[in-house]
C-alpha positions as semicolon CSV with decimal commas, in nm:
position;residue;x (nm);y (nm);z (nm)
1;X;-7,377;10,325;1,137
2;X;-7,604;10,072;0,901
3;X;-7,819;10,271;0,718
4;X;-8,210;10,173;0,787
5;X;-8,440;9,946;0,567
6;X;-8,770;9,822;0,546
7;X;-8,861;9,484;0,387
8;X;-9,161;9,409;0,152
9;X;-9,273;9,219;0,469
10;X;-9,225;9,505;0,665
11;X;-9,367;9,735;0,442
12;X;-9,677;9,574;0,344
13;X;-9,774;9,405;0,681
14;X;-10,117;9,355;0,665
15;X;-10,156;9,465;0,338
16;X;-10,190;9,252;0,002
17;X;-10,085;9,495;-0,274
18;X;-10,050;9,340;-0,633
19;X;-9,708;9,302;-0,755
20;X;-9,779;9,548;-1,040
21;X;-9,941;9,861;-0,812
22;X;-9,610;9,842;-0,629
23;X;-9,324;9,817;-0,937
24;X;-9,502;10,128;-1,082
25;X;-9,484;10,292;-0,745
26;X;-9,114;10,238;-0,727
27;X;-9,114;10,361;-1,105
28;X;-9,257;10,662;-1,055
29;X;-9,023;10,714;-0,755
30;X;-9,295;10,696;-0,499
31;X;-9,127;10,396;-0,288
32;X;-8,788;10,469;-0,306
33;X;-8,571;10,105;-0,309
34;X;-8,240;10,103;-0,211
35;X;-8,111;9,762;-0,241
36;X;-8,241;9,411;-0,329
37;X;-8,116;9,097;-0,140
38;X;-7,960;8,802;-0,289
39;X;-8,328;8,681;-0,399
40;X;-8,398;9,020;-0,551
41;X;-8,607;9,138;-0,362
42;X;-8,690;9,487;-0,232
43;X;-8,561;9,646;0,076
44;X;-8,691;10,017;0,091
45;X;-8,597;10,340;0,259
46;X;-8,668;10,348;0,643
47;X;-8,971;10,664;0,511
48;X;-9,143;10,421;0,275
49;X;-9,399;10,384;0,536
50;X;-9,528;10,691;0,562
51;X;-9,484;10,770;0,162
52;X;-9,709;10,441;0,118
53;X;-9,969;10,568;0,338
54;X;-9,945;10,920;0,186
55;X;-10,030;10,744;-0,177
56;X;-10,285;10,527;-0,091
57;X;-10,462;10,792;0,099
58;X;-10,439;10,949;-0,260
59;X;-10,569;10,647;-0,439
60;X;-10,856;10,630;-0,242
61;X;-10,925;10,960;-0,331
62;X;-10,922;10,898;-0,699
63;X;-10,605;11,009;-0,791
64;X;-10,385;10,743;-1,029
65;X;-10,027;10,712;-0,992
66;X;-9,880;10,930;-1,264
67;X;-10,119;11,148;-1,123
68;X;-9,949;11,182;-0,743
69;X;-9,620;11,166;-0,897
70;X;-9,660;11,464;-1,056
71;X;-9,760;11,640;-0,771
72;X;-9,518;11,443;-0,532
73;X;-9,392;11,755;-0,401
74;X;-9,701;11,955;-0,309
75;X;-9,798;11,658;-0,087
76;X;-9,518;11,595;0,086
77;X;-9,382;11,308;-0,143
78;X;-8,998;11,289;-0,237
79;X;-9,000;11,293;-0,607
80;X;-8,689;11,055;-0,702
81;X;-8,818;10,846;-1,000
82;X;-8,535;10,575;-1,102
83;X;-8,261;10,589;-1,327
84;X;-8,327;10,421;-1,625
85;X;-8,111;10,124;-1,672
86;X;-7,966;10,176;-1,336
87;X;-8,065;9,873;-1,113
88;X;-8,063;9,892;-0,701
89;X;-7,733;9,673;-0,538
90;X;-7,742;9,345;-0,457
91;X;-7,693;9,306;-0,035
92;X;-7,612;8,979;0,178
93;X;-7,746;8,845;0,436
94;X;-7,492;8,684;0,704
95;X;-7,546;8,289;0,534
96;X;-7,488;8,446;0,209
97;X;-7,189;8,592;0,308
98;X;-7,026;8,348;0,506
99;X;-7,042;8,135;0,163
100;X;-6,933;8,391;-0,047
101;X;-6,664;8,446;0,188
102;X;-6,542;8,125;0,302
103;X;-6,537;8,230;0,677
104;X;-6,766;7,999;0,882
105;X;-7,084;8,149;0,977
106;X;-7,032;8,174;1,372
107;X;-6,752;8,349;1,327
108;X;-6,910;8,626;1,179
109;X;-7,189;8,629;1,426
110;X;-6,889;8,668;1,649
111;X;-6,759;8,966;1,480
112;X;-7,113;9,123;1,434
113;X;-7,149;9,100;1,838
114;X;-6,787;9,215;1,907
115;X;-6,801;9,523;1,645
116;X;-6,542;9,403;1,434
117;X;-6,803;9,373;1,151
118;X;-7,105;9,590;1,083
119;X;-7,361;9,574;0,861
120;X;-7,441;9,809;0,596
121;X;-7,816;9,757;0,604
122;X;-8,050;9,702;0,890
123;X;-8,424;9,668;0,867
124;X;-8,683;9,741;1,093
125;X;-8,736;9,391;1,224
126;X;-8,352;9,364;1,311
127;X;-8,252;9,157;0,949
128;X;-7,883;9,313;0,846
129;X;-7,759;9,325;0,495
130;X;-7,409;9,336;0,362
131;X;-7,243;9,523;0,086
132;X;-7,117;9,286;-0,160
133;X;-6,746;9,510;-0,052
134;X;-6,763;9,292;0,252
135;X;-6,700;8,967;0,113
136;X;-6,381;9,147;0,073
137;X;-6,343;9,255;0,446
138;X;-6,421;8,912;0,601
139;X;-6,159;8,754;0,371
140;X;-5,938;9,039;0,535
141;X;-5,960;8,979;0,894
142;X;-5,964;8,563;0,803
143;X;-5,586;8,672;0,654
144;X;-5,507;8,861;0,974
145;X;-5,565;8,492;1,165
146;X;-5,402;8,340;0,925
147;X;-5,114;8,583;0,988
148;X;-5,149;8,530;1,391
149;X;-5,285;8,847;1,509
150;X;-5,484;8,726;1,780
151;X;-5,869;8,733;1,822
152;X;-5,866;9,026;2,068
153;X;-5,671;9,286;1,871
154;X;-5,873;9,253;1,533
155;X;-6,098;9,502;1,658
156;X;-5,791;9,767;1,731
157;X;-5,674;9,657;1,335
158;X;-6,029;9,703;1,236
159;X;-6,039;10,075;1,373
160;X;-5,707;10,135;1,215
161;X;-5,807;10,055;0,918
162;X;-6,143;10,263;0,900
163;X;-5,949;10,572;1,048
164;X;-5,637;10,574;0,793
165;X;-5,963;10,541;0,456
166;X;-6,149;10,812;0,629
167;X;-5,807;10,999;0,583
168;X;-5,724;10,861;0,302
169;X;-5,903;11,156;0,074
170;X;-5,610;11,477;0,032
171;X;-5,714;11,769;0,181
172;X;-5,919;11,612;0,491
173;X;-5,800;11,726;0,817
174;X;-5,597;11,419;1,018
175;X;-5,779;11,450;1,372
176;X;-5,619;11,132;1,585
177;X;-5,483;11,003;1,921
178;X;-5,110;11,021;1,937
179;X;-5,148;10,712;2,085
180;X;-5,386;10,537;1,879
181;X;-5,097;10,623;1,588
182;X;-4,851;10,441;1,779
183;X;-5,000;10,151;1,857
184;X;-5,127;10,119;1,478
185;X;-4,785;10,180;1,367
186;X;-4,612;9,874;1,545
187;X;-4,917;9,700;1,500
188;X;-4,859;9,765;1,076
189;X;-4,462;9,718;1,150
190;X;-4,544;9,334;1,343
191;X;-4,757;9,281;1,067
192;X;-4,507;9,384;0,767
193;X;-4,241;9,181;0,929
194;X;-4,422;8,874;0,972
195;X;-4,531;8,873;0,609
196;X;-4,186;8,926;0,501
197;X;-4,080;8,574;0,727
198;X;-4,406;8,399;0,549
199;X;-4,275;8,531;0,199
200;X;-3,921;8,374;0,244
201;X;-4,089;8,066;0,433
202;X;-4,245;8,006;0,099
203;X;-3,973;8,087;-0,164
204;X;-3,792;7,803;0,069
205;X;-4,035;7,559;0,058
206;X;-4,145;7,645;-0,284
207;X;-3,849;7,551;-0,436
208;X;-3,769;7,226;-0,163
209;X;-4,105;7,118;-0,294
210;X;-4,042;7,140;-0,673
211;X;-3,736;6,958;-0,568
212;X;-3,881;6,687;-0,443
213;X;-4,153;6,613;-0,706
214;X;-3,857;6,590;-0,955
215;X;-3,655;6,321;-0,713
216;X;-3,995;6,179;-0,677
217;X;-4,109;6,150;-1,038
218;X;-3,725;5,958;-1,094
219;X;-3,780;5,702;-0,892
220;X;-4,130;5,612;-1,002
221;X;-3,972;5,617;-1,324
222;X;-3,709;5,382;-1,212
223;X;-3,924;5,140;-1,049
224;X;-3,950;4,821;-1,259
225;X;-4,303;4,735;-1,396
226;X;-4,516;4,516;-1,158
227;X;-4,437;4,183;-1,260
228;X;-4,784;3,968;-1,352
229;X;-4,913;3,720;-1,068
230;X;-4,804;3,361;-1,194
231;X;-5,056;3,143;-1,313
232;X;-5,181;2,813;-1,150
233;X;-5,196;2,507;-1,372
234;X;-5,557;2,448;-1,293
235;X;-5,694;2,064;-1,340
236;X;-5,913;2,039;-1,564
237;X;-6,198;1,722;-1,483
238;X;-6,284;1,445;-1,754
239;X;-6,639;1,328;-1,731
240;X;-6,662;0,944;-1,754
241;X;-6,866;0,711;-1,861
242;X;-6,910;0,437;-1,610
243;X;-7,105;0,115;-1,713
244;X;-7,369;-0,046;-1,448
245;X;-7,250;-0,367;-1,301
246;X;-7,418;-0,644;-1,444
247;X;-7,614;-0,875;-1,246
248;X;-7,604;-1,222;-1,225
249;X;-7,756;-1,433;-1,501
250;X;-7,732;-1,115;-1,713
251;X;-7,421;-1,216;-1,849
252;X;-7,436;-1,347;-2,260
253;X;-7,525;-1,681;-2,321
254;X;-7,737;-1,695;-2,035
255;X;-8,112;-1,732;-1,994
């Protein structure tokens, strides 16, 4: 299940706190944050509402800050001030991580409506944020295409896979459908075999290809250089001078 957020928009709708009031809020560990986005911005836990209005009830009051931090816990405040040097993760929306991924962006609103992909983060106005892990997971299933398992059984792979890494700790009780097991075993045995036919398809054509750039590189080697395009005797045109007819009685002697 996504675990719930608020946004600053969220949070502070209707509000117009100053950028400073709030970082030394989440210093003090009165607005707990736990994530940013890709623009770095805040996405708080789903109490930050009521912990705001607890501490500006306070502030009206006359109490500062450090003041209701150090008596978060009488009045009902969590007290979790923030590791120093330790910064909140980054989270994804869905654009985000279809181009971090790869994997166009309707396909993962596909997966998101089918189950096959959930989001870490949801806020209170519906916005979901991914784990940077999931880049990771999308490039998975885009494999498992790849591979030719078809569309409709990516969700069966999908709840394979989350069963066997909730089991994957020693010690931790394996609770499953006999079933369930056997279908994710020949499943996993499809899958192993064809990756082993991919993995000799491409030793094959690996070395055909290599092959051929050798035979290839030869003959471009053997072709003779492109001989130059003969050249046209061009004519070249003398100017003359041409004398004006002489008319008559113009002639020497004359007149």
């Amino acid at each position: 299940m996504p675990h719930e957020t608020l946004t600053w928009e969220e949070l502070f709708a209707g509000l117009d706190p100053q950028p400073a009031f709030v970082q030394e809020m989440e210093r003090l560990g009165l607005l707990r944050v736990v994530a940013r986005d890709a623009s770095r911005r805040p996405l708080y836990d789903a109490g930050a509402r009521e912990e705001l209005e607890k501490v500006l009830e306070l502030v009206e009051l006359g109490y500062q800050l450090k003041d209701i931090a150090a008596i978060a816990s009488r009045v009902g405040l969590p007290r979790q001030r923030r590791r120093l040097f330790r910064r909140p993760p980054t989270y994804l929306r869905r654009e985000e991580l279809a181009r971090a991924s790869g994997a166009p962006l309707e396909r993962i609103q596909a997966w998101l409506a089918s189950g096959v992909l959930e989001p870490d983060l949801i806020s209170d106005g519906g916005e979901l944020h991914f784990a940077p892990a999931t880049i990771e997971r999308v490039r998975l299933l885009e494999d498992l295409l790849v591979l030719g398992v078809p569309e409709a059984r990516l969700g069966d792979m999908v709840a394979m896979m989350r069963a066997l890494d909730d089991h994957s700790e020693p010690g931790v009780p394996m609770v499953h459908d006999r079933a369930a097991v056997e279908t994710a075993g020949e499943t996993l045995a499809g899958l192993a075999d064809r990756l082993e036919r991919i993995s000799r398809a491409t030793r094959r054509w690996d070395k055909l290809a290599t092959s051929y750039r050798k035979r290839l590189a030869r003959l471009e080697r053997a072709q003779p250089p492109a001989s130059a395009a003969p050249r046209t005797a061009r004519r070249s045109r003398v100017r003359t001078r041409t004398r004006g007819r002489k008319g008559p009685g113009s002639g020497p002697g004359e007149g």
